[in-house]
Backbone as CSV, one residue per row, in Angstrom:
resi,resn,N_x,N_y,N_z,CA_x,CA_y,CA_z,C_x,C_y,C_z
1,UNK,-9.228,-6.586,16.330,-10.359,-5.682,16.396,-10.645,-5.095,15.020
2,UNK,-11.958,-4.971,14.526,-11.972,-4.631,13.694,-12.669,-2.991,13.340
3,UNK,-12.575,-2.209,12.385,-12.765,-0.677,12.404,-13.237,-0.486,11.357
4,UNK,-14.128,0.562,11.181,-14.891,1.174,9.503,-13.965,2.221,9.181
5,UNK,-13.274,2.124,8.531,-13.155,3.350,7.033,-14.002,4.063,6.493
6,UNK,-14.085,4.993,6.928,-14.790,5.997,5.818,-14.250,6.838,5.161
7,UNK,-14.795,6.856,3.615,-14.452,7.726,2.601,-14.819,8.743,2.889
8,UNK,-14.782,10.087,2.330,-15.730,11.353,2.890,-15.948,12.269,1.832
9,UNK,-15.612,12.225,0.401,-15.875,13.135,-0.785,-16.440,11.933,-1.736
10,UNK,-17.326,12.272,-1.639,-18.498,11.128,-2.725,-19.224,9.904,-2.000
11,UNK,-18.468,9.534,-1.128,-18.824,8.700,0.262,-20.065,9.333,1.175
12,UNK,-19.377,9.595,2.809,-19.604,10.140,3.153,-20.694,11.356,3.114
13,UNK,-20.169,12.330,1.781,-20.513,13.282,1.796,-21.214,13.402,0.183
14,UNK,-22.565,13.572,0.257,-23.460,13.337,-1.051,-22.700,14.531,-2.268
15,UNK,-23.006,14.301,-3.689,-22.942,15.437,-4.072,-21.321,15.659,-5.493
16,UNK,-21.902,16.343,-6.690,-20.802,15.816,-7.344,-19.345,16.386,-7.169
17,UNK,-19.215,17.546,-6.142,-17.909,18.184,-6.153,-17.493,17.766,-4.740
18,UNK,-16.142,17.989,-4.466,-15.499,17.485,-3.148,-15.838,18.590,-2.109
19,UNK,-15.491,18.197,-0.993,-15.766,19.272,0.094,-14.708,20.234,-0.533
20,UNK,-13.485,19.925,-0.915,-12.722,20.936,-1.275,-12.927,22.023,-1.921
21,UNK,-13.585,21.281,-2.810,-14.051,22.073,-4.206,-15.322,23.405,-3.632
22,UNK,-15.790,22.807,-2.797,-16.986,23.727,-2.686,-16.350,24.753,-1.156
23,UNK,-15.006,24.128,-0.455,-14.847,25.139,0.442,-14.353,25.948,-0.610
24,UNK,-13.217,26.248,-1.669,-12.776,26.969,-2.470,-13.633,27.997,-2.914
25,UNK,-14.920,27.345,-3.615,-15.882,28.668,-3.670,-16.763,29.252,-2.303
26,UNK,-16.280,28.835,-1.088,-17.014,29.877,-0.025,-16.021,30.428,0.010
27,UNK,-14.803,30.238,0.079,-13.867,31.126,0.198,-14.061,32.254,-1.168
28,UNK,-14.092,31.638,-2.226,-13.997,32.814,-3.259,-15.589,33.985,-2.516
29,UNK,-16.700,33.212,-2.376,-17.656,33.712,-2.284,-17.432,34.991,-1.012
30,UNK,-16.818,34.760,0.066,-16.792,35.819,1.306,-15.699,36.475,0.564
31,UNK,-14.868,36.502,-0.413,-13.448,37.483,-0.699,-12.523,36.798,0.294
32,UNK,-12.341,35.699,0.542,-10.987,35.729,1.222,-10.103,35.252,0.370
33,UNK,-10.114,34.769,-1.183,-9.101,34.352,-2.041,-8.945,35.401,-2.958
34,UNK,-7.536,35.774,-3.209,-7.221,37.070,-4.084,-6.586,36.968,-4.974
35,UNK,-5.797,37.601,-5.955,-4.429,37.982,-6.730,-3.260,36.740,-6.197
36,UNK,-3.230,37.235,-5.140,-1.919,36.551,-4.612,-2.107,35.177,-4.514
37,UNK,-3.290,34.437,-3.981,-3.263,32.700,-4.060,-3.733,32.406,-5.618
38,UNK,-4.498,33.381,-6.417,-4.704,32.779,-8.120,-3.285,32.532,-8.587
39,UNK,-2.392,33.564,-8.320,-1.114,33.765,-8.917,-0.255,32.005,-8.676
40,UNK,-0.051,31.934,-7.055,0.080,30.861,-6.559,-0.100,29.894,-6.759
41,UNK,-1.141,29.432,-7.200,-1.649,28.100,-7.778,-1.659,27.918,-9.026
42,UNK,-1.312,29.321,-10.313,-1.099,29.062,-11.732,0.383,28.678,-11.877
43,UNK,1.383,29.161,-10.669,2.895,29.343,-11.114,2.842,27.881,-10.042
44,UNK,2.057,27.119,-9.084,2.650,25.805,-8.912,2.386,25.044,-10.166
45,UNK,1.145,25.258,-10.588,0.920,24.206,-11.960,2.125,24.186,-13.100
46,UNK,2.716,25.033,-13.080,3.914,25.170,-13.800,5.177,24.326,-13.982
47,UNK,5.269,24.803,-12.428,6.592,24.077,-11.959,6.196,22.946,-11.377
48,UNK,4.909,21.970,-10.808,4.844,20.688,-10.719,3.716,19.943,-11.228
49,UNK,3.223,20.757,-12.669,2.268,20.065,-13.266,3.023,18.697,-14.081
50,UNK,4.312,19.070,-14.819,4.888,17.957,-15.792,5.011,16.583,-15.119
51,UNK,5.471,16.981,-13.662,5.807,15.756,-12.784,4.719,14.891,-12.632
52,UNK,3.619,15.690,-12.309,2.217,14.912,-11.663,1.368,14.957,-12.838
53,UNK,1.369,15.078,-13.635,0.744,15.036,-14.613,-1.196,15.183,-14.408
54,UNK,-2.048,14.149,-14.818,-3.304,14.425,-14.351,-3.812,14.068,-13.265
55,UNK,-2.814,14.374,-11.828,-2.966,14.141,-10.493,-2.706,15.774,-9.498
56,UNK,-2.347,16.549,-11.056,-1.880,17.554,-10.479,-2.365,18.722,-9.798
57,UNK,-3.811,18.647,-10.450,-4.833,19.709,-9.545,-5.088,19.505,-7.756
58,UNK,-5.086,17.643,-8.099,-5.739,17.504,-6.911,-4.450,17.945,-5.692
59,UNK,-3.361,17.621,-6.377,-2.210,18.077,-5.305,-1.843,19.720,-5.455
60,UNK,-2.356,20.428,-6.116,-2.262,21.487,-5.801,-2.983,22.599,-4.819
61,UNK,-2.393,23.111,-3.552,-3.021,23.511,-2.728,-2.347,24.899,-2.518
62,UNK,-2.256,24.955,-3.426,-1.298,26.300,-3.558,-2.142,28.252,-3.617
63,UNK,-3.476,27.342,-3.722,-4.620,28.445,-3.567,-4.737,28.786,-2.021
64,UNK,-4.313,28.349,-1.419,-3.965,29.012,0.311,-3.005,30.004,0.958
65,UNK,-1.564,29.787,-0.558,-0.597,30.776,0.127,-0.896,31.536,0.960
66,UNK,0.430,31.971,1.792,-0.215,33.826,1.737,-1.119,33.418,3.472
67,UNK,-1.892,32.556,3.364,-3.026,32.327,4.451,-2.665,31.833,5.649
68,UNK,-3.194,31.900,6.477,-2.840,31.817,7.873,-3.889,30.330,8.368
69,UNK,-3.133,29.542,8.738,-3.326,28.256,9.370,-5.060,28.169,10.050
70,UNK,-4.446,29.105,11.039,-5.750,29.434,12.218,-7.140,29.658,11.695
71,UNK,-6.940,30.830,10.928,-8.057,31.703,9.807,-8.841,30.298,9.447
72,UNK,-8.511,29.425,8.598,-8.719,28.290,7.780,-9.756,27.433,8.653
73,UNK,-9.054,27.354,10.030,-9.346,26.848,10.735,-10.732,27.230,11.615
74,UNK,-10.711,28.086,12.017,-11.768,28.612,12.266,-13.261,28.713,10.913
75,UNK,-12.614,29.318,9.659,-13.899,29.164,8.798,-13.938,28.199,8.586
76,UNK,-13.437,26.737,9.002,-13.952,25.630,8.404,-15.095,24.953,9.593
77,UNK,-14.658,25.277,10.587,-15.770,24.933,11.508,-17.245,25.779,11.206
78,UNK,-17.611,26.970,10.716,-18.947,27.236,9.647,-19.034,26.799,8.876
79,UNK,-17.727,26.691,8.204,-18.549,25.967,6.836,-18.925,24.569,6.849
80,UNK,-18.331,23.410,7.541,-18.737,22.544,8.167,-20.737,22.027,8.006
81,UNK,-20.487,23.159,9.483,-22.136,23.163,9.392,-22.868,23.816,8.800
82,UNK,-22.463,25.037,8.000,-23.272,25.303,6.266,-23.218,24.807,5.635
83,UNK,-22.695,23.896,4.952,-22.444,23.622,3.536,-22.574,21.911,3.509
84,UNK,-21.436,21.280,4.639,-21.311,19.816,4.639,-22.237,19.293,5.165
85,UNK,-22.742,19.725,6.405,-23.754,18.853,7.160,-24.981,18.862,6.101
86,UNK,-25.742,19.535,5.302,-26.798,19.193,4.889,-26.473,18.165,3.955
87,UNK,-25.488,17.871,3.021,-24.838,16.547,2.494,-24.556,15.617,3.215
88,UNK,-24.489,15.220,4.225,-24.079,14.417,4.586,-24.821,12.984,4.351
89,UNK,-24.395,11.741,3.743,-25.312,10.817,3.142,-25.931,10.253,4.567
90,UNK,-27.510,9.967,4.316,-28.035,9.814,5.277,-28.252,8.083,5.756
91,UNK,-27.936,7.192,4.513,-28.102,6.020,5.413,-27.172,5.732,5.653
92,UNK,-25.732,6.066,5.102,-24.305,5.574,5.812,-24.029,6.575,6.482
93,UNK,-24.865,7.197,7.239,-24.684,7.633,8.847,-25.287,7.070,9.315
94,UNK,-26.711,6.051,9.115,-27.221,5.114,9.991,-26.141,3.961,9.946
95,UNK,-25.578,3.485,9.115,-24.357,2.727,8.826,-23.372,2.870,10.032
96,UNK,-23.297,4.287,9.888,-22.123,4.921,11.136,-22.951,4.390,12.359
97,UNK,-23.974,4.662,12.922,-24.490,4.956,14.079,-24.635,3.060,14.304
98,UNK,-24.763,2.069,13.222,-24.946,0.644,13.908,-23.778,-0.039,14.108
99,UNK,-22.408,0.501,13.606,-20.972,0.036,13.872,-20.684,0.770,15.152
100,UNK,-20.720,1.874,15.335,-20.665,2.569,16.812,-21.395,1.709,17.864
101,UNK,-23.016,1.067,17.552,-23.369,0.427,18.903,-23.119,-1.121,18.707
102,UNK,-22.326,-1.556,17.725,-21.477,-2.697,17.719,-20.098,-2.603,18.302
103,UNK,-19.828,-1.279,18.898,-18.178,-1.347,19.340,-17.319,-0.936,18.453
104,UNK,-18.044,-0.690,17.119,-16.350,-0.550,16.162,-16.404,0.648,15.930
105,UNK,-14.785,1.064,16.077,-14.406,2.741,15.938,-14.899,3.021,14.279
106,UNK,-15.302,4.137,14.549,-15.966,4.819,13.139,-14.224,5.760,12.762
107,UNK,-13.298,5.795,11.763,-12.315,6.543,11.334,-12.497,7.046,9.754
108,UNK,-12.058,8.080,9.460,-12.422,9.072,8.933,-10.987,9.102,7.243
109,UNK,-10.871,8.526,6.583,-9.582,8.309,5.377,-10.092,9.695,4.705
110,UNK,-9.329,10.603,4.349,-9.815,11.232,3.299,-8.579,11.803,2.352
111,UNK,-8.594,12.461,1.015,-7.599,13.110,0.585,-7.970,14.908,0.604
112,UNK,-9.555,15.289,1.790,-9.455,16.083,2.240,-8.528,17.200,2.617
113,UNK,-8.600,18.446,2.795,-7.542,19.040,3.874,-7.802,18.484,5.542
114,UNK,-6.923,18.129,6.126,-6.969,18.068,7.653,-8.140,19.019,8.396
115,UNK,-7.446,20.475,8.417,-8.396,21.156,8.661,-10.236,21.489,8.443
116,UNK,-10.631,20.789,7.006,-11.771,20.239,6.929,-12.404,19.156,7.748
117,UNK,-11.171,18.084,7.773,-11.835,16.524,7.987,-11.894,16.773,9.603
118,UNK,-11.013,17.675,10.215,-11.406,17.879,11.499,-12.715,17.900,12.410
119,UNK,-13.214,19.505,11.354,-14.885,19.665,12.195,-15.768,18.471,11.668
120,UNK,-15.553,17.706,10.707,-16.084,16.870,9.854,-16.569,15.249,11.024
121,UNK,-15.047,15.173,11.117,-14.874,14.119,12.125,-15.516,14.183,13.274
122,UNK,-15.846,15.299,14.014,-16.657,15.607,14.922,-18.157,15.705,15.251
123,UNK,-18.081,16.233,13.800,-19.646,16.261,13.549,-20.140,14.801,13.573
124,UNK,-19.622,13.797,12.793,-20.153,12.573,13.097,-19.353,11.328,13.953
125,UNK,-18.688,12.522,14.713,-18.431,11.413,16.220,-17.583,10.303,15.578
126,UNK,-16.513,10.831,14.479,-15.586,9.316,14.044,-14.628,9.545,15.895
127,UNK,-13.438,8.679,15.787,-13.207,7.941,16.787,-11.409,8.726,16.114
128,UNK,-11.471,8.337,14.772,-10.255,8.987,14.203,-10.319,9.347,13.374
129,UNK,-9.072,10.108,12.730,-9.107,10.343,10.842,-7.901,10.902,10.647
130,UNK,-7.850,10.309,9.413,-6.473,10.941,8.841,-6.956,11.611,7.436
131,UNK,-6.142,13.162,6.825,-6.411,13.071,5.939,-5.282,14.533,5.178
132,UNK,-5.298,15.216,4.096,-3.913,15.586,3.727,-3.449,16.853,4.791
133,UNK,-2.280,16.709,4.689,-1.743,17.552,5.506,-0.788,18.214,4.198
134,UNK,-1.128,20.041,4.600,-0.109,20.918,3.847,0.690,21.700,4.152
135,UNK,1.610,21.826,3.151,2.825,22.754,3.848,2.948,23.893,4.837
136,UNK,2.917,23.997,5.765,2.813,25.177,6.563,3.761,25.407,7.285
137,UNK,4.572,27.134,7.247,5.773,27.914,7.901,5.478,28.705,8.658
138,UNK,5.483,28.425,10.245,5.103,29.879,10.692,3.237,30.005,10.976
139,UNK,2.672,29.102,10.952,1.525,29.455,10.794,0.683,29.637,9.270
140,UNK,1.383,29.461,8.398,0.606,30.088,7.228,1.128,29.381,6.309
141,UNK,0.084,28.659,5.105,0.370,27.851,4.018,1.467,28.556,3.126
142,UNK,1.749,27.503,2.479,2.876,28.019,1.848,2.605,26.841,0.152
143,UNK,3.286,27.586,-1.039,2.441,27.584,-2.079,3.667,26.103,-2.938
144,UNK,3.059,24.957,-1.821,4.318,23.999,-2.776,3.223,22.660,-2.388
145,UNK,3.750,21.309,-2.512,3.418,20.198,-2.340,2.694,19.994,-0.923
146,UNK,1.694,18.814,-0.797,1.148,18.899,0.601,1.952,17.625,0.974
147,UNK,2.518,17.955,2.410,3.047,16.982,3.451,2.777,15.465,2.747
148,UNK,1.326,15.556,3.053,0.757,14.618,2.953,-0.467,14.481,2.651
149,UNK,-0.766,13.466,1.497,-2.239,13.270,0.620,-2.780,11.377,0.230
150,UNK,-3.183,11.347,1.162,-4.005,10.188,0.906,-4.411,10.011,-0.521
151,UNK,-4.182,9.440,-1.313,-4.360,9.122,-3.018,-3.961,7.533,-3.209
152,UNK,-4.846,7.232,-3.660,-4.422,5.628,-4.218,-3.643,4.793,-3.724
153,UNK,-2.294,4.851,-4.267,-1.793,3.942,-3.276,-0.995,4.152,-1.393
154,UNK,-1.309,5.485,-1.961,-1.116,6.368,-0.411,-1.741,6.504,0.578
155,UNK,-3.201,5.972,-0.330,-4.118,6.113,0.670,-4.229,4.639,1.737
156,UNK,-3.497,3.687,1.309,-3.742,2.183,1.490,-2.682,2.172,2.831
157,UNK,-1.482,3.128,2.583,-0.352,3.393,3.723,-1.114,4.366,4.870
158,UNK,-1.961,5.551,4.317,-2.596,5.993,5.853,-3.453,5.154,6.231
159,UNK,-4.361,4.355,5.507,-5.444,3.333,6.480,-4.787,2.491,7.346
160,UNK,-3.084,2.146,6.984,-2.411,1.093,7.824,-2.107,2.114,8.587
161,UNK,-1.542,2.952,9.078,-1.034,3.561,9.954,-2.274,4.465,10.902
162,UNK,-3.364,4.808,10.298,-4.637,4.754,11.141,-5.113,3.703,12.144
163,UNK,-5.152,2.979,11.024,-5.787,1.548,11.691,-4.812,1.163,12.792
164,UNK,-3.596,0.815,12.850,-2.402,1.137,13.914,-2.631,2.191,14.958
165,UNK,-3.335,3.247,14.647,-3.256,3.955,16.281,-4.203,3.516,16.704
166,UNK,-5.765,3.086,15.605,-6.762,2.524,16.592,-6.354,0.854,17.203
167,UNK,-5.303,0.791,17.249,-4.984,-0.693,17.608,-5.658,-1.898,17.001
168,UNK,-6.185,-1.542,15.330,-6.619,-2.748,14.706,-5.542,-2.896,13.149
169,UNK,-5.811,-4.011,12.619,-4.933,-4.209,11.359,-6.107,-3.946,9.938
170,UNK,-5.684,-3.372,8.749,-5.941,-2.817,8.047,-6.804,-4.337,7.384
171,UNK,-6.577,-5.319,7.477,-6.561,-6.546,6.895,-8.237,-6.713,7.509
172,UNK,-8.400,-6.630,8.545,-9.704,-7.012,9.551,-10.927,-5.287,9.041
173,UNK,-10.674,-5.196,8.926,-11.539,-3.578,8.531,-12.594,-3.823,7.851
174,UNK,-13.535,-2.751,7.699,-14.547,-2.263,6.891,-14.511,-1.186,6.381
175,UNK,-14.695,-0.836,4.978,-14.264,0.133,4.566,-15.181,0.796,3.306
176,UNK,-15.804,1.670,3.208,-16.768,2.085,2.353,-15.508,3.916,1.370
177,UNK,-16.490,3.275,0.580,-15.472,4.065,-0.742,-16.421,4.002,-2.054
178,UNK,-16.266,5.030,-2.702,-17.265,5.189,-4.300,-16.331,5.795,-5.201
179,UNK,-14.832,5.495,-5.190,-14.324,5.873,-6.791,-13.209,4.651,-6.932
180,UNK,-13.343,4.234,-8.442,-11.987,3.073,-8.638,-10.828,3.595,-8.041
181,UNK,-10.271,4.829,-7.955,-8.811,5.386,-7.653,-9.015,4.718,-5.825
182,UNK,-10.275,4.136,-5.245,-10.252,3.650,-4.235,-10.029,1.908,-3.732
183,UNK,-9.619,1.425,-5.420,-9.515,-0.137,-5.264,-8.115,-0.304,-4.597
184,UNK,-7.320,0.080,-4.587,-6.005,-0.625,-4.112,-6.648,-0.758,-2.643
185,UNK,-7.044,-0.018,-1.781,-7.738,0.408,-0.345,-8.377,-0.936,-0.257
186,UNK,-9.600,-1.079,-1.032,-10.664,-1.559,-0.633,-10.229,-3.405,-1.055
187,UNK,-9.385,-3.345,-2.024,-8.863,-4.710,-1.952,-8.134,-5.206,-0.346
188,UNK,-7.766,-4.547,0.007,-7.073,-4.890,1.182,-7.615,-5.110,2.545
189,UNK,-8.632,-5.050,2.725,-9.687,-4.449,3.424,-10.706,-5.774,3.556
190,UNK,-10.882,-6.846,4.982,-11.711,-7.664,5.122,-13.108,-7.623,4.292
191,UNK,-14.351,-6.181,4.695,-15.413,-6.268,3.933,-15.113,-4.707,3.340
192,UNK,-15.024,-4.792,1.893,-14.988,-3.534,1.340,-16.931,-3.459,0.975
193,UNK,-16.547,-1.793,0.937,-18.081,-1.654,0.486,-18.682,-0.344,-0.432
194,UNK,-18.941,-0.316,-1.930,-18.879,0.321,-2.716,-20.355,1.368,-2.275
195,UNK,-19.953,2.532,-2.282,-21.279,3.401,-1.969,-21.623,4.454,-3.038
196,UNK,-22.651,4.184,-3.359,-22.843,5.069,-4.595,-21.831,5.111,-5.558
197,UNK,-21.277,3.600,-6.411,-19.720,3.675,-7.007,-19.794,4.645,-8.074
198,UNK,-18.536,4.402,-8.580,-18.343,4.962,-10.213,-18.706,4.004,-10.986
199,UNK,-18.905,3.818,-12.299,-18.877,2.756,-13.185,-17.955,1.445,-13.035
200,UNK,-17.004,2.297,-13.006,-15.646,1.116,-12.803,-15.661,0.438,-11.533
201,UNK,-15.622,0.855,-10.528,-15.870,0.725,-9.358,-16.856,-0.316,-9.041
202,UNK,-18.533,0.551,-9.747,-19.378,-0.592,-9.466,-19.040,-1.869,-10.329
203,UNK,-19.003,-1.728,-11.480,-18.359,-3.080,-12.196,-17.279,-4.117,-11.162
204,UNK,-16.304,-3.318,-10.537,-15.325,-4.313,-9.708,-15.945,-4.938,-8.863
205,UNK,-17.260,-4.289,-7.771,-17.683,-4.560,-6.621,-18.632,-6.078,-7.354
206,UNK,-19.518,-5.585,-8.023,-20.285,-6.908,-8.833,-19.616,-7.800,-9.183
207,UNK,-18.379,-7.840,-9.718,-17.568,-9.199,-10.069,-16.963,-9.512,-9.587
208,UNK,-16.816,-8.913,-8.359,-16.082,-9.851,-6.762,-17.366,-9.669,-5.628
209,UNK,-18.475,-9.667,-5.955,-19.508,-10.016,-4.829,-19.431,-9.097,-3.800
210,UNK,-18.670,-8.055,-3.869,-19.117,-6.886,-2.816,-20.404,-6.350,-2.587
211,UNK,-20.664,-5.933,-1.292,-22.041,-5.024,-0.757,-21.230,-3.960,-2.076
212,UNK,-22.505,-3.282,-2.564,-23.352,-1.926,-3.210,-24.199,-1.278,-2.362
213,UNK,-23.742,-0.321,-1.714,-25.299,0.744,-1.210,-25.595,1.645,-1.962
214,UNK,-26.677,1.606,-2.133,-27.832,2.451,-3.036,-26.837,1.764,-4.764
215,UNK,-27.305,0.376,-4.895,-27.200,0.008,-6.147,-28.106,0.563,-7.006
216,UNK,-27.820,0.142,-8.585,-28.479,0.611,-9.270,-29.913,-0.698,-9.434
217,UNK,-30.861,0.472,-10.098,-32.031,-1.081,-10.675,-31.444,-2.093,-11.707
218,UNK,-31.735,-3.468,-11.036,-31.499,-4.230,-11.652,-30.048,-4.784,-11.361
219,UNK,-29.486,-4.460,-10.800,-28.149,-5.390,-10.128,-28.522,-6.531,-9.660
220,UNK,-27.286,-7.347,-9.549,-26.931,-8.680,-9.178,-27.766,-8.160,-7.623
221,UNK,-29.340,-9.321,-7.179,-29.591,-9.504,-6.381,-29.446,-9.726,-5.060
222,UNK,-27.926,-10.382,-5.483,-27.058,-11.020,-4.792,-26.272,-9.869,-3.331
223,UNK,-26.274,-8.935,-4.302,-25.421,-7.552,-3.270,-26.465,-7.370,-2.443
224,UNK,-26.050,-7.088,-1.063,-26.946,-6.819,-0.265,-27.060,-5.252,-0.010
225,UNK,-28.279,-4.960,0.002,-28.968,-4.041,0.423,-29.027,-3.362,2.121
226,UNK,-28.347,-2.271,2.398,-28.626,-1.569,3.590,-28.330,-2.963,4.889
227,UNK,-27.603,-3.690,5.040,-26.976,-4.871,5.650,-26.321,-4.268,6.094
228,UNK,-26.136,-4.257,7.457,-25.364,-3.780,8.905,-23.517,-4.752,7.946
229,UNK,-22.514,-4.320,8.560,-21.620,-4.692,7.917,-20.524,-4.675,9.173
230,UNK,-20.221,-5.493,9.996,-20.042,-5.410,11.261,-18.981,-6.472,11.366
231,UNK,-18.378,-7.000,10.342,-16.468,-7.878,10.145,-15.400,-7.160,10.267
């Protein structure tokens, strides 16, 4: 059986900053981030910036300390539908909506927080999703490494173990993605499909004959255009 992948920060979701990035400033914007999570997230960069070097922001989630699970949870279902839904890219949700009346589960990859990709996933009726999971004691984040973060080659181990609960193999898939840090994925992946790429990205997709949606003018003819993608 085969299943779509979806990306959901640059994918998915139009726009140059991540959902993350922009829940961070609603949070700064209502006052719910203070002293105590700035503090948090300068003293993780400290102690696990050397290790991770320029991977280290994105794994730092240390701007939550202090915060309560639930809380998170709840403002992400508004912000959801403030902020994400009007991004949401509009022909790879028609994309979404012609694999759905072909039978194939729509699933949700992201290096998101969980708690985001949740209301996210709902909103457009994916089937599944996986995406990072962070430290939490008790109910309430805690200011160290996340569980778990879909990244590069990590991300290639949750699409197999996704693709496994939807009872299909990672090998048979469809999978849409717009940054190179998304080639290990999309190599693996029956029809990969570059959406709105990066440079690098689009360069890879053109010299292995991948679909491009919303190519640039003047590309290889050859890439197809807005083509139902249903392998």
């Amino acid at each position: 059986m085969s299943v779509a992948l979806i990306d959901v920060d640059g994918t998915l979701l139009t726009g140059p900053r991540s959902s993350e990035a922009l829940f961070i400033r609603y949070l700064l914007r209502h006052g719910i981030l203070g002293p105590r999570q700035a503090g948090a997230a300068a003293w993780f960069m400290v102690r696990h910036g050397p290790a991770h070097g320029r991977h280290a922001f994105r794994k730092n989630k240390a701007y939550l300390a202090g915060l309560k699970l639930a809380d998170m949870e709840a403002i992400a279902e508004t912000f959801t539908g403030e902020v994400l839904e009007p991004i949401l890219d509009r022909p790879l949700l028609k994309r979404i909506s012609e694999h759905r009346a072909a039978g194939i589960p729509i699933l949700l990859l992201t290096g998101t927080p969980d708690f985001l990709a949740a209301p996210l996933a709902r909103l457009v009726r994916a089937d599944g999703w996986r995406a990072a999971r962070y430290a939490v004691r008790d109910g309430v984040f805690q200011a160290t490494l996340p569980v778990e973060h879909p990244l590069g080659p990590d991300k290639v181990k949750a699409a197999t173990a996704l693709c496994a609960e939807a009872g299909a193999n990672l090998g048979d898939a469809t999978a849409y993605a717009d940054s190179v840090h998304d080639l290990p994925l999309l190599l693996k992946v029956r029809q990969p499909v570059a959406v709105r790429p990066d440079a690098r990205l689009r360069a890879e997709a053109i010299k292995r004959g991948w679909e491009v949606m919303d190519a640039a003018p003047g590309e290889d003819p050859r890439m197809p255009q807005g083509r139902p993608t249903h392998a």
